[in-house]
Backbone as ProteinMPNN parsed JSONL, in Angstrom:
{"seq_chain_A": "XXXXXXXXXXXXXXXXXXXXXXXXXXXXXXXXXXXXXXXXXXXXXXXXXXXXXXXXXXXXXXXXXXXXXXXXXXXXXXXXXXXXXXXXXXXXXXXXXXXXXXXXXXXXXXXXXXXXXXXXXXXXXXXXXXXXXXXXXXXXXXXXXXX", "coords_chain_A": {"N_chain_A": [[0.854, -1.171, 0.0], [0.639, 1.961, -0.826], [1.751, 5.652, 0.444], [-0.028, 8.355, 0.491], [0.763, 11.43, -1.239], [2.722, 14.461, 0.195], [1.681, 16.684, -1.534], [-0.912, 15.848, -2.411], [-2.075, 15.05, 0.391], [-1.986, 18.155, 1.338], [-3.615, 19.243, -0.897], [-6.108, 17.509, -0.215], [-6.703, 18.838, 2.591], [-7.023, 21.36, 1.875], [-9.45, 21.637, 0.047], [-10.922, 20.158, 2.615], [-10.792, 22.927, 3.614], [-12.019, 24.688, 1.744], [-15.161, 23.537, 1.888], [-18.552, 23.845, 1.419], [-19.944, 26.346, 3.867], [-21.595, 25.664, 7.12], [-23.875, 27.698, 7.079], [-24.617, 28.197, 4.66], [-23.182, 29.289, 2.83], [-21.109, 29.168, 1.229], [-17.812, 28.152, -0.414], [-16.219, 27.987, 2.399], [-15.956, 30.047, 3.832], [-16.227, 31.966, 6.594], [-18.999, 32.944, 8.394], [-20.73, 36.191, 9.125], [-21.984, 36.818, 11.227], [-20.555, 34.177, 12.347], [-18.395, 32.625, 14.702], [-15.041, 33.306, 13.695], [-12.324, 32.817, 14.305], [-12.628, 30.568, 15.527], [-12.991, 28.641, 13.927], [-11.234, 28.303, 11.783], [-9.105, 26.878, 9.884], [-5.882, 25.522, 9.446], [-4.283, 24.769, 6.648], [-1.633, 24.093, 6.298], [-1.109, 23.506, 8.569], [-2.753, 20.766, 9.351], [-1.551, 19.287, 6.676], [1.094, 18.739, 8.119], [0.235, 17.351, 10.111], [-0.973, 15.013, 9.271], [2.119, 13.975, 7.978], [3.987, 13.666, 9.736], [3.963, 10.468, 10.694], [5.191, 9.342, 8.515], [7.088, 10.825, 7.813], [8.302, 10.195, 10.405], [9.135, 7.492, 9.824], [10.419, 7.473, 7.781], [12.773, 8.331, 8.81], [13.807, 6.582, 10.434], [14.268, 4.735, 8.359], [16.224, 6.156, 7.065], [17.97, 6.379, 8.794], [18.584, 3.267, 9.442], [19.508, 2.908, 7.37], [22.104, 4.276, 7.051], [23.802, 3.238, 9.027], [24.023, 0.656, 7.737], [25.499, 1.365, 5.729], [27.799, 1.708, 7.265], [28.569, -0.431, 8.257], [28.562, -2.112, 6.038], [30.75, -0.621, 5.128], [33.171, -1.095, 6.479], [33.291, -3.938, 6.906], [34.023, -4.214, 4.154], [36.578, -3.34, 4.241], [37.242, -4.528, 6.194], [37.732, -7.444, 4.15], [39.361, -6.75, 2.292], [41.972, -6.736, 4.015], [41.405, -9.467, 4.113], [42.165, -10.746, 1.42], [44.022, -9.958, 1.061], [45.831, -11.383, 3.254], [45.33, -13.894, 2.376], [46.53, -14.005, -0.247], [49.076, -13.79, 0.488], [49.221, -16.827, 1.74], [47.737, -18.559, -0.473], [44.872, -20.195, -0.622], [42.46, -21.41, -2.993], [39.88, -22.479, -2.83], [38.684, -21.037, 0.062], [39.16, -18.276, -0.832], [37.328, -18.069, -3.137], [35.321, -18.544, -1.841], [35.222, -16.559, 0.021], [35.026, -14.331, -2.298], [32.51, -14.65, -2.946], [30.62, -14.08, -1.03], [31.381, -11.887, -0.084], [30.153, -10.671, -2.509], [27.659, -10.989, -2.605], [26.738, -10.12, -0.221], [27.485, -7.254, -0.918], [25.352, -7.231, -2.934], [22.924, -7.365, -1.39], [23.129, -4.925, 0.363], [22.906, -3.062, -2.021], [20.257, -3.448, -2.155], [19.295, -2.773, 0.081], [20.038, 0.124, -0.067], [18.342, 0.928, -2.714], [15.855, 0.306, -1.667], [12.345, 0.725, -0.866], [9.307, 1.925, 1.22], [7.987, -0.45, 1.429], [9.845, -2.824, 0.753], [11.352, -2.342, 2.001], [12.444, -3.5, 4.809], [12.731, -6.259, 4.433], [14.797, -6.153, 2.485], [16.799, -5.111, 4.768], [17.085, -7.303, 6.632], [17.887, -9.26, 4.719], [20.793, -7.794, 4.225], [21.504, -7.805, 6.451], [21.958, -10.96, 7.279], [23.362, -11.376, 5.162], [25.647, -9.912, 5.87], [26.344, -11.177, 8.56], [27.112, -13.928, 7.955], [29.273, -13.299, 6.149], [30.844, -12.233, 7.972], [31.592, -14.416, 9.53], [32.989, -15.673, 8.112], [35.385, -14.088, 7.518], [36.33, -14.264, 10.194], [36.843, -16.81, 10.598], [39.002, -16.787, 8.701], [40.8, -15.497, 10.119], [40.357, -12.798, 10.45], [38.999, -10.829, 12.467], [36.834, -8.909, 13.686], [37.058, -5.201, 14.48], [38.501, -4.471, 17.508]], "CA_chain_A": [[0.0, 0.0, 0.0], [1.265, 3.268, -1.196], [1.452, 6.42, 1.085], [-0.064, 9.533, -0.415], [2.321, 12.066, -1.242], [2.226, 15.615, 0.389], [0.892, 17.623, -2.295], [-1.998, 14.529, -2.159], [-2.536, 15.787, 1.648], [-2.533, 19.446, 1.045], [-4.794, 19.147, -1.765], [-7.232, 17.428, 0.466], [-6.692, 19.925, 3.201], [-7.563, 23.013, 0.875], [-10.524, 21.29, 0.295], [-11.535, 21.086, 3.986], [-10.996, 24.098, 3.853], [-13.264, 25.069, 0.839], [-15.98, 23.33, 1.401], [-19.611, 25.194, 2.183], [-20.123, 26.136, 5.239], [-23.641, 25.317, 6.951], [-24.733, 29.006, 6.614], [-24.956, 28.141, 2.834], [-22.461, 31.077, 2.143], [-19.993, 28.288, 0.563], [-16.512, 28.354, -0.459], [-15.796, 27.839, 3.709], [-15.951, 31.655, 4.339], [-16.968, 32.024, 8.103], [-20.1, 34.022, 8.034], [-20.39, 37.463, 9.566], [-22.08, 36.14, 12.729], [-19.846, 33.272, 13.246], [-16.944, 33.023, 15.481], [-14.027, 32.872, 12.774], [-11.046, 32.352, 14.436], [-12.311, 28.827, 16.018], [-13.686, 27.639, 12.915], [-10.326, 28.552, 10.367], [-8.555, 25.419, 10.08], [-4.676, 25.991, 8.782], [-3.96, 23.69, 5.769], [-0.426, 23.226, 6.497], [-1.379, 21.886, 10.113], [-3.481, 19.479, 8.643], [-0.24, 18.471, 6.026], [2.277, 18.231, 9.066], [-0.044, 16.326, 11.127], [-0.728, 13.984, 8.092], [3.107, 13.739, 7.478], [4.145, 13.188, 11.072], [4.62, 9.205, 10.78], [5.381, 8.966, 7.065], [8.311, 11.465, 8.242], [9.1, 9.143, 11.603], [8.979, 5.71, 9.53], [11.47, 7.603, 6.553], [13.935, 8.906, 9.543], [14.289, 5.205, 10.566], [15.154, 4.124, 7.465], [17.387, 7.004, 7.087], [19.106, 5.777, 10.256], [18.823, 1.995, 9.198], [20.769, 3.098, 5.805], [23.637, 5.039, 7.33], [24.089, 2.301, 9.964], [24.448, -0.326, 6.702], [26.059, 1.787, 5.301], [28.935, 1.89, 8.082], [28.799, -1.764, 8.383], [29.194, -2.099, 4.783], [32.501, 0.055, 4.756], [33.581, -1.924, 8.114], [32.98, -5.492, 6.023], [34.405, -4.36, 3.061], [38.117, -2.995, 4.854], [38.223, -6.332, 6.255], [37.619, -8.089, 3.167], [40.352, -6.332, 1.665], [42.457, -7.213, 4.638], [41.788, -10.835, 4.457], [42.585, -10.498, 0.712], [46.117, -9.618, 1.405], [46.266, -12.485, 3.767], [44.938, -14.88, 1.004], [47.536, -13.38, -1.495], [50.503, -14.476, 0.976], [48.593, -18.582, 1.3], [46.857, -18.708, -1.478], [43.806, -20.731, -0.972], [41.634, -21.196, -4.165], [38.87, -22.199, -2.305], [38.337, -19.94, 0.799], [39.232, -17.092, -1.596], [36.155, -18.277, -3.966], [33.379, -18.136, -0.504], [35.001, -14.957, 0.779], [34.287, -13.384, -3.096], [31.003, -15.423, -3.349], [29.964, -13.921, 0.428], [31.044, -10.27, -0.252], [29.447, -9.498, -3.456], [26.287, -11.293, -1.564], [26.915, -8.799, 1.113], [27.492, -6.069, -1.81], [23.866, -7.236, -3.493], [22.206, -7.09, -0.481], [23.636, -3.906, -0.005], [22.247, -2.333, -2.551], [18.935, -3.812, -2.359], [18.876, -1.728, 1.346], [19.526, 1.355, -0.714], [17.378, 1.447, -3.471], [14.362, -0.045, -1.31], [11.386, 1.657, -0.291], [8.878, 1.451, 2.54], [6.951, -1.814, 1.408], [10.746, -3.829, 0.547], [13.061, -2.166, 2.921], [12.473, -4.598, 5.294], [13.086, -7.538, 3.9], [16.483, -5.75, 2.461], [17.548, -4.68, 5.445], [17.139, -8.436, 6.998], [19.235, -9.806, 3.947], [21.451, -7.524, 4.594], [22.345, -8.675, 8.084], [22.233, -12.243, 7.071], [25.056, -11.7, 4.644], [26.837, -9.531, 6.934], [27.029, -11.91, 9.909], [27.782, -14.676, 7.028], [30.835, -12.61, 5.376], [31.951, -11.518, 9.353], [32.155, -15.265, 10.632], [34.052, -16.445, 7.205], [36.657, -13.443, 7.847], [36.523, -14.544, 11.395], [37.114, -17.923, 10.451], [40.067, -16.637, 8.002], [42.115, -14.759, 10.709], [40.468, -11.017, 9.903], [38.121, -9.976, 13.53], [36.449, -7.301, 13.742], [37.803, -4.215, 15.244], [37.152, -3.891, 18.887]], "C_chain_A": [[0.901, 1.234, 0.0], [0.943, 4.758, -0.435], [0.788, 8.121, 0.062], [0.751, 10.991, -0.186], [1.897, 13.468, -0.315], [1.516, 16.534, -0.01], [-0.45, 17.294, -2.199], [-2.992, 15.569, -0.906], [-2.636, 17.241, 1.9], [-3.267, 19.605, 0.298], [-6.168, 18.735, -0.49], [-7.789, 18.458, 2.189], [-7.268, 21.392, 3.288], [-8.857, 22.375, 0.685], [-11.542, 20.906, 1.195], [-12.234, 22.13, 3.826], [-12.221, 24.675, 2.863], [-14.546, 24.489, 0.784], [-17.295, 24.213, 2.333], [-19.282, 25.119, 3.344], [-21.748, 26.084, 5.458], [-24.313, 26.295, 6.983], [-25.283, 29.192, 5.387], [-24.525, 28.937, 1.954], [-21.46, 30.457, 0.859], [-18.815, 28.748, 0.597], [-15.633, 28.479, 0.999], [-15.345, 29.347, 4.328], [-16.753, 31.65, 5.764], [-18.37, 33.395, 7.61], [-20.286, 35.248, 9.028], [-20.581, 37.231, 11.079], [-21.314, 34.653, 13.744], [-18.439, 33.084, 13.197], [-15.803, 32.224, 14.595], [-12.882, 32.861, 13.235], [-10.97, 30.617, 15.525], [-12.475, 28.011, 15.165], [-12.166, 27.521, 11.888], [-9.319, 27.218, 11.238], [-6.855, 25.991, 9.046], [-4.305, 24.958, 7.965], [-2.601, 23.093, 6.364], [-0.307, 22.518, 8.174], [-1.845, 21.099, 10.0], [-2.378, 18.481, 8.04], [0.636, 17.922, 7.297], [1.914, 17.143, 9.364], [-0.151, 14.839, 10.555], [0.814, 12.663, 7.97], [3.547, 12.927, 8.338], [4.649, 11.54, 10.621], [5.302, 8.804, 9.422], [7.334, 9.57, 7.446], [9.248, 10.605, 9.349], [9.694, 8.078, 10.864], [10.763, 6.966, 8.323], [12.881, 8.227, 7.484], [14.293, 7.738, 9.763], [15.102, 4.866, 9.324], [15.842, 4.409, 7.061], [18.272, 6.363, 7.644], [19.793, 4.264, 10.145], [20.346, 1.927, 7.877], [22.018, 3.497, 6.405], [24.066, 3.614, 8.426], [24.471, 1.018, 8.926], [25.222, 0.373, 6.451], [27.553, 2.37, 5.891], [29.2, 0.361, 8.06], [29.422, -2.47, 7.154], [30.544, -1.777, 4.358], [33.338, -0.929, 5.982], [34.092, -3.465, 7.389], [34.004, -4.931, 5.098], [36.37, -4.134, 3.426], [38.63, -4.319, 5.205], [38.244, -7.523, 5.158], [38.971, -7.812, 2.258], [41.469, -6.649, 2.83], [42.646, -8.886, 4.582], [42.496, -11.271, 2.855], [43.868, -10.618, 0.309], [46.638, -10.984, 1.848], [46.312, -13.698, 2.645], [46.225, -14.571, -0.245], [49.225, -14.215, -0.862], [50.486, -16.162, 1.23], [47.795, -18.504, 0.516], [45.903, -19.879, -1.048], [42.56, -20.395, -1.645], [40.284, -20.834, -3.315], [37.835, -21.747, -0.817], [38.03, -18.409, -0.034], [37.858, -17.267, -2.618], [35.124, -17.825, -3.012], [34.189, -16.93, -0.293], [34.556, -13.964, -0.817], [32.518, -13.501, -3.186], [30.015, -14.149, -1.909], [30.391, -12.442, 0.514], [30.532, -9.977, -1.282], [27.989, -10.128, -2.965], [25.724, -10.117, -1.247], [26.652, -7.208, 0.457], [25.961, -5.853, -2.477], [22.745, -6.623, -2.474], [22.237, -5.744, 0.107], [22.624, -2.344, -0.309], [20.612, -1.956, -2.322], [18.555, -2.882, -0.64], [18.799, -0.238, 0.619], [18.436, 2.369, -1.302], [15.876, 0.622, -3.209], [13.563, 0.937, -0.777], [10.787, 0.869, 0.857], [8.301, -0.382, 2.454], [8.602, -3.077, 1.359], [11.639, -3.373, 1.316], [12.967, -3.187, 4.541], [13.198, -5.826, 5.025], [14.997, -7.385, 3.417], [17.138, -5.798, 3.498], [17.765, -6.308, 6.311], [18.309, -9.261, 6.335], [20.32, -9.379, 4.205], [22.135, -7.869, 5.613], [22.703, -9.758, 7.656], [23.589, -12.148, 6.091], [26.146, -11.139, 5.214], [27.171, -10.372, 7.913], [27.691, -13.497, 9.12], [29.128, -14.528, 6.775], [31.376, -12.595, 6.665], [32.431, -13.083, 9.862], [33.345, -16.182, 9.338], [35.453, -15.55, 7.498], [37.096, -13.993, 9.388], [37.475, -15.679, 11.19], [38.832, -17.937, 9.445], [41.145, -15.404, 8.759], [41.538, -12.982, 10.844], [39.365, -10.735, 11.515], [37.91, -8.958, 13.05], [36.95, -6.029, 14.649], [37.343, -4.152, 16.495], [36.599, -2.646, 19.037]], "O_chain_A": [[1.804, 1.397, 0.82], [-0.197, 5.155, -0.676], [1.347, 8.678, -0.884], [1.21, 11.447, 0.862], [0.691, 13.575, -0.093], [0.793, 17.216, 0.716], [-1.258, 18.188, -1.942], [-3.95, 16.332, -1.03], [-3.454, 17.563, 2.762], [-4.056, 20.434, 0.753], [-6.966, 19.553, -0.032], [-8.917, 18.625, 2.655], [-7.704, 22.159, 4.147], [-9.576, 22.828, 1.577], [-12.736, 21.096, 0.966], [-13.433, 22.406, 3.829], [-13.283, 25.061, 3.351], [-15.22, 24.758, -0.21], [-17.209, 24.886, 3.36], [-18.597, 24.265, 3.908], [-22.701, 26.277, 4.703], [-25.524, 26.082, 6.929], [-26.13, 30.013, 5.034], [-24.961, 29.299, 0.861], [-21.141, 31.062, -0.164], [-18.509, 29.625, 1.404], [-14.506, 28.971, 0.941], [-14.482, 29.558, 5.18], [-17.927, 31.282, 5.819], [-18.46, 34.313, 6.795], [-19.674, 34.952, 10.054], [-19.727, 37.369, 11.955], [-21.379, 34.26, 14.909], [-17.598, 33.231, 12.31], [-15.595, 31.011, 14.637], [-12.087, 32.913, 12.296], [-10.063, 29.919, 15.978], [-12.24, 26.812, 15.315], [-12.103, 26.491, 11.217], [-9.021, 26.856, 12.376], [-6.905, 26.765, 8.09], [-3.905, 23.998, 8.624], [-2.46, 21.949, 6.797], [0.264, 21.557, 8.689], [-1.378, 20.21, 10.711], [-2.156, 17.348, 8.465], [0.825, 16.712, 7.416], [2.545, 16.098, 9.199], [0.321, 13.813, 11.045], [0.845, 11.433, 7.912], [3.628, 11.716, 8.129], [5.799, 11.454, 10.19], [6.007, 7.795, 9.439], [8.387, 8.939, 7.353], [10.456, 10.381, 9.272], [10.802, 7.698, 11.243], [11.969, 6.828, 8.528], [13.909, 8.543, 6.886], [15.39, 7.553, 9.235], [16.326, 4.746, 9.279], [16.564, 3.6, 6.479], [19.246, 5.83, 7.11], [20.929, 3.951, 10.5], [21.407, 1.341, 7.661], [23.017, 2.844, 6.103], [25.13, 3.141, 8.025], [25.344, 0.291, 9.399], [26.192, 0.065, 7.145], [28.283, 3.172, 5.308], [30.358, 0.074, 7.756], [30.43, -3.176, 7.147], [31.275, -2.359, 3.557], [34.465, -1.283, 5.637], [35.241, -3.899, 7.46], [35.12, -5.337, 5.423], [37.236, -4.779, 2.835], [39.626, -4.979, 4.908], [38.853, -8.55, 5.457], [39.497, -8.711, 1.601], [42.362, -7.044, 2.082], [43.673, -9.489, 4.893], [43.381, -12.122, 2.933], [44.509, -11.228, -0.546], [47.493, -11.647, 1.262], [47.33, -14.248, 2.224], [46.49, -15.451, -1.063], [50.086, -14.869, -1.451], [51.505, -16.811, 0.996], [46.708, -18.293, 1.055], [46.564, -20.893, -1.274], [41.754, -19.537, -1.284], [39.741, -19.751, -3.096], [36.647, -22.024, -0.657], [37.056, -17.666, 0.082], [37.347, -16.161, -2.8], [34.265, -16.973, -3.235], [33.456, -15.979, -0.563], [33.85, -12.97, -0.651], [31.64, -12.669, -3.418], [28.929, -13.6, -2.094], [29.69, -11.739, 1.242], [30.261, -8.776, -1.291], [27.106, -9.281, -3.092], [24.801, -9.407, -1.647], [25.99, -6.291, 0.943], [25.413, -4.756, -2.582], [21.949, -5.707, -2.682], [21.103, -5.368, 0.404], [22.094, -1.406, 0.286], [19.978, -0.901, -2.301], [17.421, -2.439, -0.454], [17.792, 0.469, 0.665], [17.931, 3.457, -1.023], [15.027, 0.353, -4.059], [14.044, 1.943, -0.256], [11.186, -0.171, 1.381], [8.301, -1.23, 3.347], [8.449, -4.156, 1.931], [12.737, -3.925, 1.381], [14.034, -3.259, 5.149], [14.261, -6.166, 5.544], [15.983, -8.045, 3.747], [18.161, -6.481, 3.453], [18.94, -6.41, 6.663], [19.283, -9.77, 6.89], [21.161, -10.234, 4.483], [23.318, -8.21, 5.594], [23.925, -9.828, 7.526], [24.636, -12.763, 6.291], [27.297, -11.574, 5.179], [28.362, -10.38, 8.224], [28.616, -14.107, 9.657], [30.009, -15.34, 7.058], [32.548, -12.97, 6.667], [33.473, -13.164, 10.513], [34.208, -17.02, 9.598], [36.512, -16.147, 7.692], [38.299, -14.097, 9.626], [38.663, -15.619, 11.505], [39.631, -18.872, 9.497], [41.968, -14.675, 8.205], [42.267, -12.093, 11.283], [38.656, -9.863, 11.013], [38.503, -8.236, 12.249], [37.217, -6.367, 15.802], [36.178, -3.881, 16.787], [35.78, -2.438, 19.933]]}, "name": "protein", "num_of_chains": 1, "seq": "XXXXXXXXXXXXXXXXXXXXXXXXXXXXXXXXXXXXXXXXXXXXXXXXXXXXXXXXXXXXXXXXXXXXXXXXXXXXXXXXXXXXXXXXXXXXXXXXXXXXXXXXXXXXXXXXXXXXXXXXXXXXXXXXXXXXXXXXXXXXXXXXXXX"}
Protein backbone atom coordinates (compact mmCIF):
# COMPACT_ATOMS: atom_id res chain seq x y z
CA UNK A 1 0.00 0.00 0.00
CA UNK A 2 1.27 3.27 -1.20
CA UNK A 3 1.45 6.42 1.08
CA UNK A 4 -0.06 9.53 -0.42
CA UNK A 5 2.32 12.07 -1.24
CA UNK A 6 2.23 15.62 0.39
CA UNK A 7 0.89 17.62 -2.29
CA UNK A 8 -2.00 14.53 -2.16
CA UNK A 9 -2.54 15.79 1.65
CA UNK A 10 -2.53 19.45 1.05
CA UNK A 11 -4.79 19.15 -1.76
CA UNK A 12 -7.23 17.43 0.47
CA UNK A 13 -6.69 19.93 3.20
CA UNK A 14 -7.56 23.01 0.87
CA UNK A 15 -10.52 21.29 0.30
CA UNK A 16 -11.53 21.09 3.99
CA UNK A 17 -11.00 24.10 3.85
CA UNK A 18 -13.26 25.07 0.84
CA UNK A 19 -15.98 23.33 1.40
CA UNK A 20 -19.61 25.19 2.18
CA UNK A 21 -20.12 26.14 5.24
CA UNK A 22 -23.64 25.32 6.95
CA UNK A 23 -24.73 29.01 6.61
CA UNK A 24 -24.96 28.14 2.83
CA UNK A 25 -22.46 31.08 2.14
CA UNK A 26 -19.99 28.29 0.56
CA UNK A 27 -16.51 28.35 -0.46
CA UNK A 28 -15.80 27.84 3.71
CA UNK A 29 -15.95 31.65 4.34
CA UNK A 30 -16.97 32.02 8.10
CA UNK A 31 -20.10 34.02 8.03
CA UNK A 32 -20.39 37.46 9.57
CA UNK A 33 -22.08 36.14 12.73
CA UNK A 34 -19.85 33.27 13.25
CA UNK A 35 -16.94 33.02 15.48
CA UNK A 36 -14.03 32.87 12.77
CA UNK A 37 -11.05 32.35 14.44
CA UNK A 38 -12.31 28.83 16.02
CA UNK A 39 -13.69 27.64 12.92
CA UNK A 40 -10.33 28.55 10.37
CA UNK A 41 -8.56 25.42 10.08
CA UNK A 42 -4.68 25.99 8.78
CA UNK A 43 -3.96 23.69 5.77
CA UNK A 44 -0.43 23.23 6.50
CA UNK A 45 -1.38 21.89 10.11
CA UNK A 46 -3.48 19.48 8.64
CA UNK A 47 -0.24 18.47 6.03
CA UNK A 48 2.28 18.23 9.07
CA UNK A 49 -0.04 16.33 11.13
CA UNK A 50 -0.73 13.98 8.09
CA UNK A 51 3.11 13.74 7.48
CA UNK A 52 4.15 13.19 11.07
CA UNK A 53 4.62 9.20 10.78
CA UNK A 54 5.38 8.97 7.07
CA UNK A 55 8.31 11.46 8.24
CA UNK A 56 9.10 9.14 11.60
CA UNK A 57 8.98 5.71 9.53
CA UNK A 58 11.47 7.60 6.55
CA UNK A 59 13.94 8.91 9.54
CA UNK A 60 14.29 5.21 10.57
CA UNK A 61 15.15 4.12 7.47
CA UNK A 62 17.39 7.00 7.09
CA UNK A 63 19.11 5.78 10.26
CA UNK A 64 18.82 1.99 9.20
CA UNK A 65 20.77 3.10 5.80
CA UNK A 66 23.64 5.04 7.33
CA UNK A 67 24.09 2.30 9.96
CA UNK A 68 24.45 -0.33 6.70
CA UNK A 69 26.06 1.79 5.30
CA UNK A 70 28.94 1.89 8.08
CA UNK A 71 28.80 -1.76 8.38
CA UNK A 72 29.19 -2.10 4.78
CA UNK A 73 32.50 0.05 4.76
CA UNK A 74 33.58 -1.92 8.11
CA UNK A 75 32.98 -5.49 6.02
CA UNK A 76 34.40 -4.36 3.06
CA UNK A 77 38.12 -2.99 4.85
CA UNK A 78 38.22 -6.33 6.26
CA UNK A 79 37.62 -8.09 3.17
CA UNK A 80 40.35 -6.33 1.66
CA UNK A 81 42.46 -7.21 4.64
CA UNK A 82 41.79 -10.83 4.46
CA UNK A 83 42.58 -10.50 0.71
CA UNK A 84 46.12 -9.62 1.41
CA UNK A 85 46.27 -12.48 3.77
CA UNK A 86 44.94 -14.88 1.00
CA UNK A 87 47.54 -13.38 -1.49
CA UNK A 88 50.50 -14.48 0.98
CA UNK A 89 48.59 -18.58 1.30
CA UNK A 90 46.86 -18.71 -1.48
CA UNK A 91 43.81 -20.73 -0.97
CA UNK A 92 41.63 -21.20 -4.17
CA UNK A 93 38.87 -22.20 -2.30
CA UNK A 94 38.34 -19.94 0.80
CA UNK A 95 39.23 -17.09 -1.60
CA UNK A 96 36.15 -18.28 -3.97
CA UNK A 97 33.38 -18.14 -0.50
CA UNK A 98 35.00 -14.96 0.78
CA UNK A 99 34.29 -13.38 -3.10
CA UNK A 100 31.00 -15.42 -3.35
CA UNK A 101 29.96 -13.92 0.43
CA UNK A 102 31.04 -10.27 -0.25
CA UNK A 103 29.45 -9.50 -3.46
CA UNK A 104 26.29 -11.29 -1.56
CA UNK A 105 26.91 -8.80 1.11
CA UNK A 106 27.49 -6.07 -1.81
CA UNK A 107 23.87 -7.24 -3.49
CA UNK A 108 22.21 -7.09 -0.48
CA UNK A 109 23.64 -3.91 -0.01
CA UNK A 110 22.25 -2.33 -2.55
CA UNK A 111 18.94 -3.81 -2.36
CA UNK A 112 18.88 -1.73 1.35
CA UNK A 113 19.53 1.35 -0.71
CA UNK A 114 17.38 1.45 -3.47
CA UNK A 115 14.36 -0.05 -1.31
CA UNK A 116 11.39 1.66 -0.29
CA UNK A 117 8.88 1.45 2.54
CA UNK A 118 6.95 -1.81 1.41
CA UNK A 119 10.75 -3.83 0.55
CA UNK A 120 13.06 -2.17 2.92
CA UNK A 121 12.47 -4.60 5.29
CA UNK A 122 13.09 -7.54 3.90
CA UNK A 123 16.48 -5.75 2.46
CA UNK A 124 17.55 -4.68 5.44
CA UNK A 125 17.14 -8.44 7.00
CA UNK A 126 19.24 -9.81 3.95
CA UNK A 127 21.45 -7.52 4.59
CA UNK A 128 22.34 -8.67 8.08
CA UNK A 129 22.23 -12.24 7.07
CA UNK A 130 25.06 -11.70 4.64
CA UNK A 131 26.84 -9.53 6.93
CA UNK A 132 27.03 -11.91 9.91
CA UNK A 133 27.78 -14.68 7.03
CA UNK A 134 30.83 -12.61 5.38
CA UNK A 135 31.95 -11.52 9.35
CA UNK A 136 32.16 -15.26 10.63
CA UNK A 137 34.05 -16.45 7.20
CA UNK A 138 36.66 -13.44 7.85
CA UNK A 139 36.52 -14.54 11.40
CA UNK A 140 37.11 -17.92 10.45
CA UNK A 141 40.07 -16.64 8.00
CA UNK A 142 42.12 -14.76 10.71
CA UNK A 143 40.47 -11.02 9.90
CA UNK A 144 38.12 -9.98 13.53
CA UNK A 145 36.45 -7.30 13.74
CA UNK A 146 37.80 -4.22 15.24
CA UNK A 147 37.15 -3.89 18.89
Amino acid sequence: MTRPSLLVLALVALSACNRPSSSGQGGGAPSATAAAPAASVDPFDAVNDAAEPSVALAHERGVAKGEAQLKFTALTLRVNRADERLRDRPDAARSDALSRAHHDMIDAFHAVESSDEDTFEAARRRFHGAGRTLDRLLVDLGVPAAP
